[in-house]
C-alpha positions as CSV (number, residue, x, y, z in Angstrom):
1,X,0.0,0.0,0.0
2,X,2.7,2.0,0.6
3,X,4.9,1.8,-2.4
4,X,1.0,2.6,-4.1
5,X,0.8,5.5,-3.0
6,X,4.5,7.0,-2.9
7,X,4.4,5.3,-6.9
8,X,1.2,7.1,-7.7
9,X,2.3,10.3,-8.1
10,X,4.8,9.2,-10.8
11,X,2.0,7.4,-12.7
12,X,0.1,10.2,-13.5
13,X,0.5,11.8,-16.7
14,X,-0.5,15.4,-18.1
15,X,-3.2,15.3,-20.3
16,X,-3.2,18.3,-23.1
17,X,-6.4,19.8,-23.2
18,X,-7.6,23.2,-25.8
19,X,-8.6,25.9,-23.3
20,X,-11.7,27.9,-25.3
21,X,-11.4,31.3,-25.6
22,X,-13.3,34.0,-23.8
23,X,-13.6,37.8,-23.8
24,X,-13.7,37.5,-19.7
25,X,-11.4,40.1,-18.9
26,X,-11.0,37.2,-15.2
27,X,-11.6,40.4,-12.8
28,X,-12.9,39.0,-9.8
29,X,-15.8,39.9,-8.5
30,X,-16.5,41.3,-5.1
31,X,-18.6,38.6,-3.4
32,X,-20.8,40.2,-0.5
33,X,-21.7,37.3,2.4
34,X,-23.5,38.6,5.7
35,X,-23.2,35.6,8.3
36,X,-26.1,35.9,10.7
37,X,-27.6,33.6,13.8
38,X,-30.9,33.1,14.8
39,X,-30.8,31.8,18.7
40,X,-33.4,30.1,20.5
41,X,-34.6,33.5,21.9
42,X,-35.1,34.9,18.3
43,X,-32.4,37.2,18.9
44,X,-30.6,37.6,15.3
45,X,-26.7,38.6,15.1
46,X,-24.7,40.2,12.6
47,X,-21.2,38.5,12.0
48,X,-21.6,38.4,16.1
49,X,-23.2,41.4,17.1
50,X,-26.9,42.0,18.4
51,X,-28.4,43.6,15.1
52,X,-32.6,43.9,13.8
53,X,-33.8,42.4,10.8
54,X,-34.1,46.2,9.7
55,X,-30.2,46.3,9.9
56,X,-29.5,43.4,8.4
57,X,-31.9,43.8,5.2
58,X,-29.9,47.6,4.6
59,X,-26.6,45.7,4.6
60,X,-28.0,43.5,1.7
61,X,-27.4,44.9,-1.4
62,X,-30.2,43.3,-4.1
63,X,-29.3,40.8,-6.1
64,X,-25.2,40.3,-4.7
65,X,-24.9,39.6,-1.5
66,X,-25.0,36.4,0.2
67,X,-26.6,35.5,3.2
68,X,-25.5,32.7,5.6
69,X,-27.9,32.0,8.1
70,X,-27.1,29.8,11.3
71,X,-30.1,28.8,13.5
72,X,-29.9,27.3,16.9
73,X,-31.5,24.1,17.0
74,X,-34.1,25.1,19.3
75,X,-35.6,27.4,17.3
76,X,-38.9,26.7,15.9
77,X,-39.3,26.3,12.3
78,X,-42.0,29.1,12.1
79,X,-39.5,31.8,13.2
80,X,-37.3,30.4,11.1
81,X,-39.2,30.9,8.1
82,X,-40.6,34.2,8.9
83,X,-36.7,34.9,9.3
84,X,-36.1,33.5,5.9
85,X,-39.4,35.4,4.6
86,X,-38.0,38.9,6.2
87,X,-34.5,38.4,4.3
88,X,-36.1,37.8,1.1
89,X,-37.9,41.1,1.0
90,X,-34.2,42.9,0.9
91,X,-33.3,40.2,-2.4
92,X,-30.1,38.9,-1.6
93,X,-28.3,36.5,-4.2
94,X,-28.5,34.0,-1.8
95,X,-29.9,32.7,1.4
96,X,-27.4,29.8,2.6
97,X,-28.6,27.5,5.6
98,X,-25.2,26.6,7.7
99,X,-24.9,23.4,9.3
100,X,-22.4,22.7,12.0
């Protein structure tokens, strides 16, 4: 198993491949991502600070910015979705559920 895997890399060979062309200039984009908490009290947090749903929906500008939303276990699915609801009205680009 051993001599597989320090042989392996050896193995490999490149394989040529014809990149298309593209008139993409390959700027990146500045990628907007708010991370906010729901707790168990409903309180909602702004990349860790106390903030209103009214705060966090002016931070969200339509259409490019992300949102990453971690909810505490306990909290009930209806103020979840009414959370969800409330951030949709602001039209982020996303609305990412986090998992831990």
């Amino acid at each position: 198993m051993v001599t597989l895997v320090l042989t392996l890399p050896m193995l490999v060979k490149a394989m040529p491949v014809s990149m298309p062309q593209s008139k993409l200039d390959g700027a990146p984009r500045l990628q907007r991502s708010l991370v906010v908490s729901l707790d168990a009290q409903k309180r909602l947090t702004l990349h860790g600070e106390l903030a209103s749903i009214d705060a966090i929906k002016h931070r969200i500008v339509k259409g490019q910015t992300t949102v990453e939303l971690a909810v505490d276990g306990a909290v009930r699915y209806a103020d979840l979705a009414a959370t969800v609801d409330a951030l949709r009205d602001a039209e982020p680009a996303e609305i990412n559920l986090l998992t831990r």
